[in-house]
C-alpha positions in Angstrom: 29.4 -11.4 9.8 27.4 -14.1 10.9 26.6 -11.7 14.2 23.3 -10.4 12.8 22.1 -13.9 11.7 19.4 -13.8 14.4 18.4 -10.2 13.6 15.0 -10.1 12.9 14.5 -7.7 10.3 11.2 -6.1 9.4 11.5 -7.0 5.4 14.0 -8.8 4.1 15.2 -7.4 0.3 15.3 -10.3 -2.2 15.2 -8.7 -5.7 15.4 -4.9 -5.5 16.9 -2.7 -8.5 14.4 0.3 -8.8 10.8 1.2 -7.7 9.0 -1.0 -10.0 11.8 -3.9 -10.2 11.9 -4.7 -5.9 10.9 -7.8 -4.4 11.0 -8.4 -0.3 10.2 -10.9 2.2 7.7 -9.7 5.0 8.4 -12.5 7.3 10.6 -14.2 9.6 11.1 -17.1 7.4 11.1 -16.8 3.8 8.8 -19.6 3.8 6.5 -18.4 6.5 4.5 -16.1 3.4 4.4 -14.8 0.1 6.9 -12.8 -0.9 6.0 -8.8 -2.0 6.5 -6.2 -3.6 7.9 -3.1 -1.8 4.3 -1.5 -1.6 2.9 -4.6 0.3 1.1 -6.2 -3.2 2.0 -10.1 -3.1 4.6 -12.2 -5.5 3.8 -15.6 -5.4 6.9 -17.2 -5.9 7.6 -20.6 -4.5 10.8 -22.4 -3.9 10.9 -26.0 -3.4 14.1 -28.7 -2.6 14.1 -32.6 -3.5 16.2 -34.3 -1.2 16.4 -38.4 -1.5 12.7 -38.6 -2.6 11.4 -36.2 -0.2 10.0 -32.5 -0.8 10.2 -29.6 1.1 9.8 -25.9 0.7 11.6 -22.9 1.0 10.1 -20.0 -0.5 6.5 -18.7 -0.6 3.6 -20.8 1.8 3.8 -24.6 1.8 1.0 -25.8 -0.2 2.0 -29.2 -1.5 5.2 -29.8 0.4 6.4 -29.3 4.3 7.9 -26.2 5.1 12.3 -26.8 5.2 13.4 -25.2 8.3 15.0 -22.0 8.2 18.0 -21.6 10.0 19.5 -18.3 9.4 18.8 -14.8 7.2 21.8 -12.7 6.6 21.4 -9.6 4.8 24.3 -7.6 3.7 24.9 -4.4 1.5 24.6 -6.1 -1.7 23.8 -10.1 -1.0 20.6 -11.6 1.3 21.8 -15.4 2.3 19.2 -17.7 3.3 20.1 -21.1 5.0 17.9 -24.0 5.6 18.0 -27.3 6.7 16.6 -30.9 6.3 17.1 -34.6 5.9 21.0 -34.2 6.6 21.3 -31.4 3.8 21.9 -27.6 3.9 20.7 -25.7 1.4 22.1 -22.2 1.1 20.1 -19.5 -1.1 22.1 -16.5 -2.2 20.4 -13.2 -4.1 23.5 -11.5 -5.5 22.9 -7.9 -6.6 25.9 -6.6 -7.8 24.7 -3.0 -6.5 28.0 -1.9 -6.6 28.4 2.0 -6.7 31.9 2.5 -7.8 30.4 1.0 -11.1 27.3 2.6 -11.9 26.9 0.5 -15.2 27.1 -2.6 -13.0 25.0 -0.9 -10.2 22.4 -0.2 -13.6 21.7 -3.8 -14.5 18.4 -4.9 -13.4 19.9 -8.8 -13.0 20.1 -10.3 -9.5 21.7 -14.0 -9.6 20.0 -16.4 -7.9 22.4 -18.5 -6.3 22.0 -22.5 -4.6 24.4 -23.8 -2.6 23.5 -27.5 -1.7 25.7 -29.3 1.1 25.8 -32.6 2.7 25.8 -32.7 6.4 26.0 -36.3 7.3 29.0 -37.5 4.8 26.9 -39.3 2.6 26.3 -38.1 -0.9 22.3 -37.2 -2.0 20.4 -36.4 -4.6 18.8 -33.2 -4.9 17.1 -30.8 -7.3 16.1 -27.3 -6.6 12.6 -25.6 -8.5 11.7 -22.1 -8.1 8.6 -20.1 -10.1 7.6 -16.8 -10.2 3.9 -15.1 -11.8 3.5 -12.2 -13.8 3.0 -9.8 -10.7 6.2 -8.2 -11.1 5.2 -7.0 -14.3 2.2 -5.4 -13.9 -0.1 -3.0 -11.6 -2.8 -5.3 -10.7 -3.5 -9.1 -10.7 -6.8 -8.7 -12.7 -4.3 -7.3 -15.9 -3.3 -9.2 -18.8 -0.1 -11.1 -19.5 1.5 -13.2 -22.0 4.6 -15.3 -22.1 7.3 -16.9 -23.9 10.5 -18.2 -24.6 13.6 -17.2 -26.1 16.7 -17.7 -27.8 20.1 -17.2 -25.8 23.0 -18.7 -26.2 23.9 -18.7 -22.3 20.3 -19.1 -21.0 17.5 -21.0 -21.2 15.1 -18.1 -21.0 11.6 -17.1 -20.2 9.4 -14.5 -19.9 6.5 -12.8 -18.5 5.2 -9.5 -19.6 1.8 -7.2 -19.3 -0.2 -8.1 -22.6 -1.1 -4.5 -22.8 2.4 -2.2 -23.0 1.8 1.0 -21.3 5.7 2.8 -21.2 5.4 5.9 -18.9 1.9 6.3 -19.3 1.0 7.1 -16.1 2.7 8.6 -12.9 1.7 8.0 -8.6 3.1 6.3 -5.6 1.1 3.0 -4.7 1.7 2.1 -8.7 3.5 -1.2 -10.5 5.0 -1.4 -13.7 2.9 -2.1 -16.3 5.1 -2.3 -19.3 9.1 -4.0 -20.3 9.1 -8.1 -19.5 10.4 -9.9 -16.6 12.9 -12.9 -17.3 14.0 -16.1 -15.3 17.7 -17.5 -17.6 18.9 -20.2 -16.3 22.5 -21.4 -17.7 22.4 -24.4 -20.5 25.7 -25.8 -18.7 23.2 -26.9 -15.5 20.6 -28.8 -17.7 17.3 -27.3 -15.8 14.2 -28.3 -16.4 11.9 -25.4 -17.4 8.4 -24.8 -18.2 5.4 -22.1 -18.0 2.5 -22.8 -17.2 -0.7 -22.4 -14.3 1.3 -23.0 -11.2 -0.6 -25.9 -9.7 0.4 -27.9 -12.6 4.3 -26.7 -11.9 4.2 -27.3 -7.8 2.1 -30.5 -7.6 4.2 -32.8 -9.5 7.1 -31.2 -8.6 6.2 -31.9 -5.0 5.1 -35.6 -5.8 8.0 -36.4 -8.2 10.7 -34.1 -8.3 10.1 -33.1 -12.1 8.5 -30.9 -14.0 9.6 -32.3 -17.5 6.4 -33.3 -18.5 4.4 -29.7 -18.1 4.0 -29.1 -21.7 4.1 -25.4 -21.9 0.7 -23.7 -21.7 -0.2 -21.6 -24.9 -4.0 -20.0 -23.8 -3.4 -16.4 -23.6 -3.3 -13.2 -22.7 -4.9 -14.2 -19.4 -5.0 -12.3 -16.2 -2.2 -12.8 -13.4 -4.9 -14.3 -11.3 -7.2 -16.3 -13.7 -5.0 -19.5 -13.6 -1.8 -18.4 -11.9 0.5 -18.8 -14.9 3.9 -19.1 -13.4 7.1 -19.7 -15.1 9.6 -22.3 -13.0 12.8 -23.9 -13.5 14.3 -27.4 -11.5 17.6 -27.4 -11.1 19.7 -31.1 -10.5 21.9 -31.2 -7.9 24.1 -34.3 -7.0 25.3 -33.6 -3.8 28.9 -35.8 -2.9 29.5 -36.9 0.4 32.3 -34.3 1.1 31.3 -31.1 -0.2 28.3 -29.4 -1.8 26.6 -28.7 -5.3 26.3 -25.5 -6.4 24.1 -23.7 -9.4 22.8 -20.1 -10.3 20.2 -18.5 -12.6 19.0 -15.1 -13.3 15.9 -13.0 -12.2 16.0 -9.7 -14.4 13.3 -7.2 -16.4 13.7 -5.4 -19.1 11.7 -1.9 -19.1 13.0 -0.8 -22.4 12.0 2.9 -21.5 12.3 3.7 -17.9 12.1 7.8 -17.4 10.6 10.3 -18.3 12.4 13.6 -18.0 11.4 17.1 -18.7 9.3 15.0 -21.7 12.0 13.4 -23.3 12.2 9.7 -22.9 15.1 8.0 -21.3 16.7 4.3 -21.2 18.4 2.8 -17.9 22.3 4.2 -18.0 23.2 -0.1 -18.5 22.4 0.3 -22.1 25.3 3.1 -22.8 28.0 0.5 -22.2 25.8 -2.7 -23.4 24.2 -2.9 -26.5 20.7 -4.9 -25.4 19.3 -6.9 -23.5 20.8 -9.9 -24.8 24.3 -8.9 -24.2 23.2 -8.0 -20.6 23.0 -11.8 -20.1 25.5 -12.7 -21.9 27.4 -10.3 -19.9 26.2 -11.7 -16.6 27.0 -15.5 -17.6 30.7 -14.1 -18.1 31.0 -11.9 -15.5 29.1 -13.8 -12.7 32.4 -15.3 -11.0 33.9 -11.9 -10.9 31.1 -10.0 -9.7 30.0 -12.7 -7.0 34.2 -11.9 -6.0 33.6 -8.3 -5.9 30.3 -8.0 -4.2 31.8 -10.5 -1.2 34.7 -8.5 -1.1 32.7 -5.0 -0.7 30.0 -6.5 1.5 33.3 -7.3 3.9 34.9 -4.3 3.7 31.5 -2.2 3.8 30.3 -3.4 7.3 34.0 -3.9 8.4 34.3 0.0 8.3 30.7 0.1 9.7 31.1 -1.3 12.4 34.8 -0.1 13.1 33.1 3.3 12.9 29.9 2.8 15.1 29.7 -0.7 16.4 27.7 -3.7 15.4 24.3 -2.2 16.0 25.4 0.6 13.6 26.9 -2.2 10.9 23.5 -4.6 11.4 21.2 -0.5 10.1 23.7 0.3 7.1 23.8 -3.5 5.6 19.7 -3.4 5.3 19.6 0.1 4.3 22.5 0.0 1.4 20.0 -1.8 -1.3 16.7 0.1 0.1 18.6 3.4 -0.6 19.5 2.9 -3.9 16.6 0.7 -5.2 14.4 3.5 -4.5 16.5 5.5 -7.3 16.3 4.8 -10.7 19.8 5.2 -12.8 19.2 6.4 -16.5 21.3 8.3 -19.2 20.9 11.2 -20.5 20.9 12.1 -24.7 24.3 12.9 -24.1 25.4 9.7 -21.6 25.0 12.1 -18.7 24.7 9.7 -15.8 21.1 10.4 -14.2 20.1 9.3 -10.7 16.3 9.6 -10.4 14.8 8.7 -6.7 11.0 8.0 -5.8 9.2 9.3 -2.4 7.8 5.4 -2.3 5.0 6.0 0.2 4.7 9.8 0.8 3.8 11.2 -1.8 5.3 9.8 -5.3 7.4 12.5 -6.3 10.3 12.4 -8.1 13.7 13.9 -7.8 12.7 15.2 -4.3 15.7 17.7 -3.4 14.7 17.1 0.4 15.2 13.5 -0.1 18.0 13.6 -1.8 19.2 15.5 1.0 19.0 12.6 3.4 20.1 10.1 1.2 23.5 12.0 -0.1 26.1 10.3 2.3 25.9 7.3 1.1 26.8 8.4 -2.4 29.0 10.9 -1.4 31.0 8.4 0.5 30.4 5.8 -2.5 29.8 7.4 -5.6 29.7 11.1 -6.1 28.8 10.5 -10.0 25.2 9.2 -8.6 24.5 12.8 -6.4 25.5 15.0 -9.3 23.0 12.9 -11.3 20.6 13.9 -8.3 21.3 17.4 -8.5 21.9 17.9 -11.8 18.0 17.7 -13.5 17.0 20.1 -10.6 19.9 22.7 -11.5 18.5 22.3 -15.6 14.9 22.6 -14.4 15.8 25.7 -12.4 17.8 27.2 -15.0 15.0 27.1 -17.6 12.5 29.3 -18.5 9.8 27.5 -16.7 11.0 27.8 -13.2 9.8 31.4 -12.1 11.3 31.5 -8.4 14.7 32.9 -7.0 14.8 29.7 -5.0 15.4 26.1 -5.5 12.3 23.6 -6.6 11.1 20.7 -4.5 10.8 18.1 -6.6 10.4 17.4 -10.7 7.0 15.7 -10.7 5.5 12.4 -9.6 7.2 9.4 -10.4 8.2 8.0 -13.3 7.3 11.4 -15.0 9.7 14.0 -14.3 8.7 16.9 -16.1 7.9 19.4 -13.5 7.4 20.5 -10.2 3.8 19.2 -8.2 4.4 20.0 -5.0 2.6 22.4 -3.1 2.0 25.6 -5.8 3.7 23.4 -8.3 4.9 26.3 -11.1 2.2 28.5 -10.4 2.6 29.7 -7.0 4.7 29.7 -3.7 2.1 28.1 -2.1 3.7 25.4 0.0 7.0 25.7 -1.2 10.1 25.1 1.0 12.1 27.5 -0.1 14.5 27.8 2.7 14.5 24.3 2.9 15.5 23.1 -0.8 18.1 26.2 -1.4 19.9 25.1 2.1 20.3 21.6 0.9 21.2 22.2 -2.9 24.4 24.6 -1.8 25.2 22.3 0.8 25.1 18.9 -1.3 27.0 21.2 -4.1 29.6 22.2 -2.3 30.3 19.0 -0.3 30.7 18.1 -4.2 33.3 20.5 -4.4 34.8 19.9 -1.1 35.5 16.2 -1.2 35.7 15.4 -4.6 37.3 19.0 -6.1 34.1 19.2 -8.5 35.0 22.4 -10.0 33.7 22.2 -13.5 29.9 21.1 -12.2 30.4 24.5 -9.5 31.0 26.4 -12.5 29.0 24.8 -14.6 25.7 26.0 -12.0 27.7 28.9 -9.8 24.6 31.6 -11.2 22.0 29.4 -10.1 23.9 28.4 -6.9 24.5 31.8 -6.2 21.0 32.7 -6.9 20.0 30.9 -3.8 22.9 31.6 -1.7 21.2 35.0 -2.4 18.2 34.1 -1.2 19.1 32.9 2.3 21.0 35.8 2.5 18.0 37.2 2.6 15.5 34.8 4.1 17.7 32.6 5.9 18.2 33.3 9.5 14.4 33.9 10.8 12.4 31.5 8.3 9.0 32.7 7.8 6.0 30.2 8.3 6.8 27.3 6.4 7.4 24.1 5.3 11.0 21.9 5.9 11.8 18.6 5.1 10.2 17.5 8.0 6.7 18.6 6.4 4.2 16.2 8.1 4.7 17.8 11.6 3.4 21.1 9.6 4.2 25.0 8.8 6.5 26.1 11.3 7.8 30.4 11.7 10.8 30.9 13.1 12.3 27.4 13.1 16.3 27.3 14.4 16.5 24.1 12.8 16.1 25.5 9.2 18.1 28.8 10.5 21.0 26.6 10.7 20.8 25.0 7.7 20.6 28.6 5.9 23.9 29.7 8.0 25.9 26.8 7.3 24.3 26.6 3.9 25.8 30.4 3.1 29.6 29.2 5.1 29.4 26.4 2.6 29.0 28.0 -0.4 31.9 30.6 0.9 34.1 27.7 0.1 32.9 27.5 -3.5 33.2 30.8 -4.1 36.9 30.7 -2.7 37.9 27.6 -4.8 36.8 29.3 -7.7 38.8 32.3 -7.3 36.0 34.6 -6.1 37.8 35.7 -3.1 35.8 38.8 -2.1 32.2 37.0 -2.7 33.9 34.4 -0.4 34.7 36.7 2.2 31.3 38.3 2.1 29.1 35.0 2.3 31.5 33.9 5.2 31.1 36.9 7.3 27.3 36.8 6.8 27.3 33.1 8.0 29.6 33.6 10.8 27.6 37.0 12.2 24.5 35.1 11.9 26.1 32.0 13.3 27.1 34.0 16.8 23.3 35.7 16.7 21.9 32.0 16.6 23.7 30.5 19.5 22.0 33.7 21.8 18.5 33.6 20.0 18.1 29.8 20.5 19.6 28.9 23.3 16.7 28.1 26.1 16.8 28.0 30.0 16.0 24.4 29.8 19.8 24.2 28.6 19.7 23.3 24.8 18.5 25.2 21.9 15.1 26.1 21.0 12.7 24.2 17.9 11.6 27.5 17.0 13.2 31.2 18.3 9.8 32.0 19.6 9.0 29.3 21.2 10.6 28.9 25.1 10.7 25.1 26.6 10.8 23.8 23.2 13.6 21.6 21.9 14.6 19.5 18.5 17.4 17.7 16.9 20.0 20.1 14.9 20.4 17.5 12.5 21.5 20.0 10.0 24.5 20.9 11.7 26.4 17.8 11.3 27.9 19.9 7.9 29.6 22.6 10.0 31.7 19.5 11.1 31.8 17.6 7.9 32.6 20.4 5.6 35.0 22.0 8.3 33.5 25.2 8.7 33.8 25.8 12.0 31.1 28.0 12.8 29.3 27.0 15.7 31.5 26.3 18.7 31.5 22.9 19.5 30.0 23.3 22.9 26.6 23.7 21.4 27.1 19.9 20.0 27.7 18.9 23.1 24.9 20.8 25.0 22.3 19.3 22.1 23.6 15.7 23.1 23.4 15.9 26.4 20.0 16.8 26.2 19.2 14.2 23.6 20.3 11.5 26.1 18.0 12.6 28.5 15.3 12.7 26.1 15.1 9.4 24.6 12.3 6.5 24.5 12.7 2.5 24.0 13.6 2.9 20.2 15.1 6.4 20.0 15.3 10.0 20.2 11.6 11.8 19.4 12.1 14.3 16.3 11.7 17.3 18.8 9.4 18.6 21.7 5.8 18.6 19.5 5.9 14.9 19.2 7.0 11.3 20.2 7.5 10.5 16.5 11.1 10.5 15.3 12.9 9.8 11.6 15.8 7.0 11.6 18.3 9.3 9.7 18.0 12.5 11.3 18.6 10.5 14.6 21.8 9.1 13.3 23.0 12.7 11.3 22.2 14.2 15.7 24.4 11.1 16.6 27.2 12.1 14.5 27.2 15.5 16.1 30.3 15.3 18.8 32.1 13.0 17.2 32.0 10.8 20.5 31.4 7.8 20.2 29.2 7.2 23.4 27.2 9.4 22.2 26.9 8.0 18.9 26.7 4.5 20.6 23.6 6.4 22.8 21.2 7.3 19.9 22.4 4.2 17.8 21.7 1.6 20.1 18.4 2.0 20.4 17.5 2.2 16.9 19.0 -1.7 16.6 16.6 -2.8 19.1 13.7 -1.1 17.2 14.5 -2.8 13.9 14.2 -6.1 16.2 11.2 -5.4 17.5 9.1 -3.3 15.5 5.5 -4.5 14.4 5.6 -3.3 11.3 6.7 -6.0 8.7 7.6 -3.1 5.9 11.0 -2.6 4.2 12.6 0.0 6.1 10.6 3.1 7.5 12.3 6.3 8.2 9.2 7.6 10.4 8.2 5.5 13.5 7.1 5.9 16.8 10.0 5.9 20.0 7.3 4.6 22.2 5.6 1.6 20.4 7.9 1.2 17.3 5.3 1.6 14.7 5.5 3.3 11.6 3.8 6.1 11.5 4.7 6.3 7.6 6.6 6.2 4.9 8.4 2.9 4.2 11.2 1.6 1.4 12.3 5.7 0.7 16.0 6.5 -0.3 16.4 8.5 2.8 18.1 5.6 4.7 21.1 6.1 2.5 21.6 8.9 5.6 23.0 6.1 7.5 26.1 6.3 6.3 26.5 9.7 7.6 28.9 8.3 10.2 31.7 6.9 7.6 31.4 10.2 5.6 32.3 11.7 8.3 35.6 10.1 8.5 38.4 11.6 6.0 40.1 8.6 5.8 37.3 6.3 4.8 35.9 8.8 2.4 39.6 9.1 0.7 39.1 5.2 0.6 36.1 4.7 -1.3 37.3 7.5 -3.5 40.2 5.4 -4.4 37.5 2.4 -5.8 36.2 5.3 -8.2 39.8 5.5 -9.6 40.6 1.6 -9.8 
């Protein structure tokens, strides 16, 4: 795995749980800047090494030491390895989140390990001590708010902590927002006698730089103050004595505890950890335990992740999926229910702010098919409840359940009031589809009967309104409202075949019959009403010359449906070849734009895999080369490589669309659910 060593990404993840709790590098070296939050706002953390009397810095911008040099940035599904080097010493930085989603109660702790690995290079023995600090930006919305600090009493840890002097739990709700309430902690384990202390970070750096201590920074006691009045930063210095053969190793914590983190049709819910872990306290005491175990586990998935990744799709295809596993399920936030009801709650970071999208968690649902099926029913399930109640009106799906962290009712577009904007062809397709894939690969039959009269419901509804959808919105709702679109037609159709395989496992055997017939009719009227002279098939019915990607009909493949014949595939990706730019296949004829997942779900298509190689290729090059220095967008330009928008959003989790796609793999990771 050392292959993509030399990948540049355009952010590196460092720290990333949930929206509020996600740290990232924007540069080529971790050194090179500041590190940030996902939404761009900076985190001034430094990291320094003492090496024989001499300084040298790792993290954050050199200000009283040289910058170490950087000689390699891995980042993998659930680990991002740093390496550096200097004065015949490597010093190897690790942060381990043990985002592991086979066990969603591990996957739930906000708690990444922070990991240094020091190693002699020259066979002589050194001494070495390793100091990190953080501020209080992690834990609140702006620099000019207040914080206070402290200490605490752990049995494990020697523990500090930041936190907003003014606790605001889920007071307020919108996309370019920080946390502003719960309290961020550094624990570093008694066993590795560290020095620790809080205080304005000058006062940490300077003598650290000069001396290699920080023993004598009594901590500092003035406060609240604001993040940026003095810069009060809590740091730790960890000894190392390096032997002449072989390397020194220690670890400590980053973690925050939000206490409340959801709100959900107004009742306040806690992260899902706390079902299985009674406070915060045990967390770390849990995670000084467990650490060993869980640094074995997350190497062994990491391994056997981008082993099947790039078995499946090549080494460009396992270099996309490694940065995309901790984007796509940091943009989610995992909480419980009154009942212990595993809930999965995901943000549009940087389009809008809404949460509980149903067209992103559309895009994002192979990943946790493939991985963890328990985390899309807690997708799906507070849309089916919402839509079930008395306050949703409509004989179609919602599109969302607010704006995040409040999820207590649709916002988009006419909100509950109207059907103004609504995409209700759109969200109806892609909760029966993401249902009965449920049912399909993981024999779901209590949560299909649990919803079948609100599924059917909207099975109704394309019925009705599928095939020729009216002027409208889709997922793709920034190119605009859109009549007649045969991208959305196919949706419906395969929406309705899949939902004919529902109704047959449950017994229904004539409502299957009739929902198949009426997808396989419409199916055959499709192939004549879209197909153009230009030899592929249409963006909208209406609209001759015109082309897009049929990203939705990677399902009639996946679920087995066998609808559309499978020359139709192969006409769309022949086509698509043709049509590409330097970083990738443009969304459709209106635009040179494109989106990174629908290109790879149009990849999966044939099943060839020079096709797939075609449309994947180029996407590896674009994450090499694009200009902008943002964790992961999903909308970019195939000529330039800039992001047109969006950036950090769930839907990358649509990468994985390739290994879903393969019965073999998805029996595998079902067989880590039952382990």
């Amino acid at each position: 795995m050392n292959r993509n060593s030399q990948l540049r990404y355009p952010a590196v993840p460092l720290v990333v749980h949930d929206p509020y709790f996600s740290i990232w590098s924007f540069s080529d070296a971790l050194n090179d800047d500041w590190a940030h939050h996902w939404t761009g706002s900076n985190i001034s953390m430094v990291g320094m090494i003492r090496i024989d009397g001499r300084t040298f810095v790792w993290c954050g911008r050199p200000q009283f030491a040289p910058a170490m040099k950087q000689t390699s940035c891995r980042v993998l599904p659930t680990r991002t390895i740093y390496t550096f080097e200097e004065s015949a010493v490597r010093l190897t930085v690790t942060f381990l989140t043990p985002a592991l989603p086979h066990k969603p109660d591990v996957l739930s702790r906000p708690l990444t390990y922070l990991i240094f690995q020091v190693e002699s290079l020259d066979g002589a023995a050194h001494e070495c001590s390793v100091y990190f600090d953080c501020g209080g930006e992690p834990c609140v919305d702006q620099t000019s708010d207040q914080i206070v600090w402290g200490r605490f009493h752990h049995p494990e840890f020697e523990l500090m902590s930041l936190a907003s002097a003014d606790q605001r739990p889920l007071r307020r709700s919108g996309d370019n927002l920080r946390i502003e309430w719960g309290r961020f902690f550094f624990g570093v384990p008694r066993k590795f006698r560290a020095e620790t202390a809080i205080a304005e970070n000058p006062s940490l750096r300077r003598p650290f730089a000069q001396n290699g201590t920080i023993a004598s920074v009594p901590d500092d006691l003035d406060m609240p103050q604001t993040v940026k009045e003095n810069w009060i930063a809590m740091a730790f210095a960890l000894p190392l004595a390096v032997p002449a053969n072989g390397h020194a190793e220690a670890w400590a914590v980053a973690a925050y505890d939000d206490v409340w983190s959801i709100e959900y049709l107004n009742r306040k819910l806690r992260a899902f950890w706390r079902e299985s872990i009674n406070g915060f306290e045990e967390l770390l005491t849990r995670a000084a335990a467990e650490f060993n175990s869980l640094r074995a586990d997350c190497e062994a998935y990491d391994q056997m992740l981008l082993a099947d990744a790039e078995a499946a799709g090549g080494e460009a295809y396992a270099d996309l999926c490694a940065l995309a596993f901790r984007q796509a399920i940091g943009a989610h936030k995992l909480v419980a229910d009154f009942d212990g009801t595993p809930l999965f709650f995901s943000k549009e970071n940087f389009s809008n702010g809404c949460i509980a999208t149903v067209d992103v968690t559309y895009p994002s649902a192979p990943l946790f098919l493939l991985t963890s099926p328990a985390l899309l029913r807690g997708m799906l399930i507070p849309i089916l409840d919402y839509a079930g109640s008395r306050r949703w009106k409509f004989p179609f799906a919602p599109h969302d359940l607010g704006t995040y962290p409040l999820a207590n009712g649709q916002v988009y577009g006419g909100g509950e009031r109207s059907e103004l904007d609504q995409m209700p062809v759109e969200e109806c397709g892609n909760m029966l589809l993401l249902a009965s894939a449920l049912v399909e690969f993981h024999n779901d039959l209590d949560f299909a009967r649990r919803y079948h009269d609100t599924l059917k419901l909207w099975a109704d509804y394309l019925l009705d309104k599928g095939y020729d959808p009216e002027n409208q919105l889709c997922t793709d709702d920034f190119a605009g409202h859109l009549a007649h679109n045969t991208n959305l037609s196919l949706k419906a159709i395969l929406a309705l075949g899949s939902w004919a395989l529902v109704e047959r496992k449950l017994g229904n055997d004539a409502e299957a019959a009739k929902y198949r017939s009426a997808a396989a009719e419409a199916a055959k009227r499709w192939k004549q009403d879209a197909f153009d002279e230009a030899g592929c098939y249409r963006l909208a019915f209406d609209q001759p010359g015109s082309w897009s990607q049929k990203y939705n009909l990677v399902w009639d493949k996946l679920l087995g449906l066998n609808l559309f014949p499978g020359e139709i595939a192969e006409t769309e990706l022949a086509h698509y070849r043709r049509m590409q730019n330097r970083y990738g296949l443009p969304l459709d004829s209106r635009r040179s734009y494109t989106k990174l997942d629908w290109i790879v779900w149009s990849a999966t298509l044939t099943g060839k895999r020079d096709d797939f190689d075609a449309l994947v290729t180029p996407l590896r090059t674009w994450l090499n080369e694009t200009p902008s220095r943002v964790p992961m967008t999903d909308w970019f330009e195939t000529t330039d490589g800039r992001m047109v928008g969006f950036q950090a959003r769930s839907v990358v989790g649509g990468l994985f669309i390739r290994l879903l796609d393969d019965p073999e793999l998805r029996r595998k990771y079902l067989g880590l659910l039952r382990k």
